[in-house]
N, C-alpha and C positions, 0 to 999 in steps of 0.2 A: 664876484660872480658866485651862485650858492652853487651847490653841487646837485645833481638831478637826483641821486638817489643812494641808499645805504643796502647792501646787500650783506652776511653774514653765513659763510662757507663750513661745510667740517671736513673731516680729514681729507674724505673722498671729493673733496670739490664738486660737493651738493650742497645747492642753498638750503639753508635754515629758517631765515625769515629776514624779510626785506621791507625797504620804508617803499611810500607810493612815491614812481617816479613821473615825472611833471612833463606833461605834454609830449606821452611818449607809447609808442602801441606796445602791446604783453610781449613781441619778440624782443624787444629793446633789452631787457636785465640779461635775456638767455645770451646774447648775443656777448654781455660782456662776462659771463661766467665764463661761458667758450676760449673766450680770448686770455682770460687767467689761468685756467687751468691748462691750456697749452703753454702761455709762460711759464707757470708752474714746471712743467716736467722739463723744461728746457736748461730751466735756471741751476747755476749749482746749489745756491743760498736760497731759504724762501724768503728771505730777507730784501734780495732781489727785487721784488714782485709783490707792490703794495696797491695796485688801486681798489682792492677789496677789503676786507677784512676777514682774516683767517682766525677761526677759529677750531683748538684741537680738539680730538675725540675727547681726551684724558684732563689735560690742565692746559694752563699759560702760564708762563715764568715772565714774560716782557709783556707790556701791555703798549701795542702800536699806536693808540689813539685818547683821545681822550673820551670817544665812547668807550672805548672798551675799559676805562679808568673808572666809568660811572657804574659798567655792570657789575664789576670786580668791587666797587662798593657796596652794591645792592647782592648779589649772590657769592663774596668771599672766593673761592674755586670755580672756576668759569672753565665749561664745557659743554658739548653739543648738548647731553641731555637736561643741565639744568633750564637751557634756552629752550626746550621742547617743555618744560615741566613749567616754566614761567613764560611761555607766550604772551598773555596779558598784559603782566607789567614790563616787557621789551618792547612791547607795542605802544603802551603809553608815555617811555623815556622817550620812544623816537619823536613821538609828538611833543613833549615838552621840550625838547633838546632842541630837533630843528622847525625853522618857521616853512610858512608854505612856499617862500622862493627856495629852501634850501639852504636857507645862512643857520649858523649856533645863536640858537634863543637862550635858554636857562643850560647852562652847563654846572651850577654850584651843587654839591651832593645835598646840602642841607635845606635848599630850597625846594630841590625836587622831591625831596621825602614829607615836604610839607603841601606839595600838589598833589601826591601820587598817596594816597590812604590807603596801603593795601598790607598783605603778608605774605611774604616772600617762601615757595616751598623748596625743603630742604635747602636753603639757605645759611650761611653763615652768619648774616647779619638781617636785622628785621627792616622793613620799609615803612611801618606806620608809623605816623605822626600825630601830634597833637590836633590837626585838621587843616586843611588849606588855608596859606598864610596866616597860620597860629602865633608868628613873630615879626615884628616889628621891623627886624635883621633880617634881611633875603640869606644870609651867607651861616646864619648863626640861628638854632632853634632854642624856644623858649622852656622853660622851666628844668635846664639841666643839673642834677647834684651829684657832686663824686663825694666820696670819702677822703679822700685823698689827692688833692690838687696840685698838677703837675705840666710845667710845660716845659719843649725840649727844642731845642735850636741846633740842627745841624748845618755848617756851611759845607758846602763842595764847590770844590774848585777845579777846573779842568784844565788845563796848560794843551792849547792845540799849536803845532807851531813844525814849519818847514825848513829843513838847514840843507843848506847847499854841499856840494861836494871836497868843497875846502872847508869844512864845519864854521860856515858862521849863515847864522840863522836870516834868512830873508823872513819871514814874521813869525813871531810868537806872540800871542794873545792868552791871555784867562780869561775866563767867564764862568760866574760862580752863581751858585742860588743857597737862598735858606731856605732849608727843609724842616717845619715845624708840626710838633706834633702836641694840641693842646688838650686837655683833661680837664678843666677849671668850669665851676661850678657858678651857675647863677650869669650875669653879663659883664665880665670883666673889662676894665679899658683899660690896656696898655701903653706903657711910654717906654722902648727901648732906644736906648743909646749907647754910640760905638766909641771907643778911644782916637779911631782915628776914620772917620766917616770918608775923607777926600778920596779914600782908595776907591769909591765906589762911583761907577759912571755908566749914565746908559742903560740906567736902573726901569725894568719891570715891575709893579707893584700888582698884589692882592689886592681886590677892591677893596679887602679893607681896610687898607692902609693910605690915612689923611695926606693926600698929596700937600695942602698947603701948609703941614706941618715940615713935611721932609722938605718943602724950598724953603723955610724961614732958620731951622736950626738942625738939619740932616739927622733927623731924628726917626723914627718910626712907632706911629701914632694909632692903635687900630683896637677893635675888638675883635678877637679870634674867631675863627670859625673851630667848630668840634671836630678833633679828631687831626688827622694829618693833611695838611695843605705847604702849596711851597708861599712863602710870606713874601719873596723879592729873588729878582735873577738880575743879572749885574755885571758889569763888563771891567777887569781889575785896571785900574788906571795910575799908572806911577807917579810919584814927584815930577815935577820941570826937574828938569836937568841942568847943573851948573852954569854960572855963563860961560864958562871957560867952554864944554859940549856943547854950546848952542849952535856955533856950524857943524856940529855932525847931522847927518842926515835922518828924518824924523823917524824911520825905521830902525833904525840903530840905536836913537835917542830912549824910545820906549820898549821895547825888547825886551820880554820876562828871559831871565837867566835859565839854561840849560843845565840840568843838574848832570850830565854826563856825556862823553864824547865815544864817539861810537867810529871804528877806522875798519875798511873793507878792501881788501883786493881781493881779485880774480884771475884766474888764469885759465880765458877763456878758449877751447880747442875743437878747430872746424872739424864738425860730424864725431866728435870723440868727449863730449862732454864737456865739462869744466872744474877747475881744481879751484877751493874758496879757501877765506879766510876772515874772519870776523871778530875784533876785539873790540870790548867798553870799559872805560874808564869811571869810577864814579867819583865827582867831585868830594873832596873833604869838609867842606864847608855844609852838607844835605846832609837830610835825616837819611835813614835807610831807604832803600827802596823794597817795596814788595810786589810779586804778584808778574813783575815782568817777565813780559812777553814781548819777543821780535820776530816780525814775520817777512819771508822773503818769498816773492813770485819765482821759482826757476823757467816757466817757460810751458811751452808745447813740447812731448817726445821726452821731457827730464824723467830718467829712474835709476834706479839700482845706487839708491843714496846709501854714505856712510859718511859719517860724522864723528867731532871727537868732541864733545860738549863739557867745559871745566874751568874751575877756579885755578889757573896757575898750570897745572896737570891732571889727567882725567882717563878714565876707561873709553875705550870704542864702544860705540852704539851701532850696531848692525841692522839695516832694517827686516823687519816681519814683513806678516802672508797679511794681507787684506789692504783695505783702504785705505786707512792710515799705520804705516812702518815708523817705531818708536826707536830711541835710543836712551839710554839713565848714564850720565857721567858721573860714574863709582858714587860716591857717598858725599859729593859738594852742592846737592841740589839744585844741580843742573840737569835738561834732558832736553831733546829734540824729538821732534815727531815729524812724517809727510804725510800729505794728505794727498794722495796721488789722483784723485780726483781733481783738486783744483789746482794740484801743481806749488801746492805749497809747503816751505819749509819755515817750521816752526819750533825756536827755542824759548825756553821757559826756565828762569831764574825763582825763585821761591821768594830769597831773602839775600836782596847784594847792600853790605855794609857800605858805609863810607870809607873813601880812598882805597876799593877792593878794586880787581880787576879778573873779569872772565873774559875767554874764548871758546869761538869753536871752530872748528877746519872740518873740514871734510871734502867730496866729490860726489859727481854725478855724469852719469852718461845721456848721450842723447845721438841714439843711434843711426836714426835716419834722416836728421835735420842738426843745423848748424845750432847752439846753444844760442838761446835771447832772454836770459834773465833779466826782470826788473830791473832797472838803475836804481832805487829806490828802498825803503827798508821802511815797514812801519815799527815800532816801538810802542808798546803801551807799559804804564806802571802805575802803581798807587804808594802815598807817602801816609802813614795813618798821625793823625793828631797833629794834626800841618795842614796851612794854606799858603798861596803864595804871597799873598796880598797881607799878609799877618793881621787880618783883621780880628778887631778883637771886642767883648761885648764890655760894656763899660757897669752897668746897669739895667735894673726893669724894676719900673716903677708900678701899681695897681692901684687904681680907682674904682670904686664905684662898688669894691665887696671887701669886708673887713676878713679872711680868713688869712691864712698864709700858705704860700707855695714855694716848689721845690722849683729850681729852676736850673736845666741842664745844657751844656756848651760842648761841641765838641768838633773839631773842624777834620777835611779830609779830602787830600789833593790827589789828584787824575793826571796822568800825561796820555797827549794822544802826538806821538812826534813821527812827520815820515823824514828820513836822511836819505840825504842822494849820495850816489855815490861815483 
């Protein structure tokens, strides 16, 4: 089913410019602004609150869509007034992007820069091309030369995964994509190859990647497209399992390893708050972890937090005046913060070695209502130069241009884990 129609909001939750919607009277768009922009103000997150497209006064950091990935092509910094200043060519992405039911027609940046002749104002990057369908390649434009030929393969990998209250994990999954960013001059054809391909399963491709090369010899067969595109997303899939673990159960059999153990009590007290405690473990056998983050829901009515955030031993953190009350555990690069708005308590690891161990303890009140903290706990972290799936590139081979190129690898894992507790 296409979608009836594309609408584009600024801060104020006034349209900007909108596609025509299909068999629909002029109250029809106002009707759904109305309806967003009362979500809007309701919502804690605007994150919340997507059947529109928001766009800010100033910039965008996260791009929600994959239109908003083509304007951020076409205009670099994306805000209300560049889409005031480029009206035009907004107008003719939405034509070439969608068809008249509403489905994605052309979404590839390099096709549409060779439909769309035009010149982008105050723009970061230009729109004109060599002229509609100037190349042969929908995904790749004609007559490109760098000086310096370069392409760069990044993997991400993300580890999403739920562990029970006895810490053993009911699913863990990865799912990874390469993120490539090509430079290379003239129509190069590719031939990459991995050391150990089987990791990979459930594979998404780039169109321009020869599917009946990847069934014959798991290989990856393509001519790039210019500039940054993702090449393949991927779901990490482990060896069979011994026969000896063939009756364990298939959950348990494939199960990506948890690089740490996270242990919570409470001590929860009717109308009077609750007294916590939180320790993690980091496996010895993992790289470091960086960047972690665990976040805990305290409830409805939670305040008047204090917390002791620390490797081993650690300073009190007292909370502050406003929305969110912080705490710094002395000089271990631990801290905590609440966000009394949504009721959240949030601590923040910098840098936890292997085989390290932090906590934090603290309390909170909840003055006119019995405490109802989350059972639950999310954790996020990132591992740099690490995947889980150790995949790895074997080679790249080039056809079709005699120069030579730089070729760059470098991999980079994601945890997104909730623990119950």
């Amino acid at each position: 089913m296409g979608i009836d129609g594309l609408i584009l909001l600024d801060n104020n939750g006034r349209p900007i410019i909108q596609s025509g919607f299909r068999a629909a009277s002029a109250a029809y768009p106002l009707l759904h602004i109305d309806a967003v922009n009362n979500a809007l103000s309701k919502a804690s997150r605007l994150g919340d609150v997507d059947p529109v497209i928001y766009v800010s006064a100033y910039s965008i950091e996260d791009s929600p869509s994959t239109f908003i990935d083509i304007l951020h092509e076409y205009f670099g910094s994306l805000s209300s007034v560049t889409i005031k200043e480029n009206f035009d060519v907004v107008y003719q992405l939405l034509e070439e992007t969608l068809d008249a039911g509403g489905h994605p027609l052309t979404t590839s940046p390099n096709a549409l820069r060779a439909n769309i002749n035009t010149t982008i104002n105050s723009g970061a990057h230009l729109g004109s091309a060599g002229g509609p369908f100037s190349s042969p390649i929908p995904w790749r434009k004609a007559g490109l030369r760098y000086a310096h030929n370069e392409i760069y393969f990044d993997m991400v990998e993300e580890l999403k995964a739920v562990v029970n209250r006895n810490g053993v994990p009911l699913s863990s999954s990865v799912f990874g994509k390469i993120e490539t960013n090509a430079r290379l001059s003239g129509t190069p054809d590719c031939l990459l190859s991995f050391t150990n391909p089987k990791v990979l399963a459930d594979c998404a491709f780039h169109p321009c990647v020869r599917l009946s090369r990847w069934s014959r010899d798991k290989t990856f067969s393509f001519v790039p497209p210019d500039g940054k595109f993702i090449l393949a997303e991927y779901k990490y899939s482990p060896n069979a399992p011994p026969v000896s673990t063939i009756a364990a159960p298939p959950a348990a059999m494939y199960n990506v390893p948890i690089p740490f153990v996270l242990k919570t009590n409470f001590d929860l007290q009717d109308y009077n708050g609750a007294v916590f405690r939180c320790h993690i473990n980091v496996s010895s056998q993992c790289r470091p972890l960086e960047n972690v983050v665990i976040e805990l829901h305290l409830g409805d009515g939670a305040s008047g937090i204090k917390c002791i955030a620390a490797r081993g031993t650690g300073g009190l953190g007292h909370g502050g005046v406003g929305s969110m009350d912080m705490g710094m555990g002395g000089n271990t690069g631990a801290s905590w913060a609440f966000d009394s708005r949504r009721k959240v308590l949030k601590w923040e690891i910098s840098n936890v070695p292997p085989s390290s161990s932090w906590n934090i303890r603290g309390s909170f009140s909840t003055p006119t209502i019995a405490p109802r903290p989350s059972h639950a706990l999310q954790v996020r972290f990132e591992i740099q130069s690490y995947t889980f799936s150790s995949l790895k590139v074997e080679q790249l081979k080039i056809t079709g241009e005699t120069y030579k190129l730089y070729k760059g690898v470098r991999g980079r894992a994601l945890g997104n884990v909730e623990w119950r507790w």
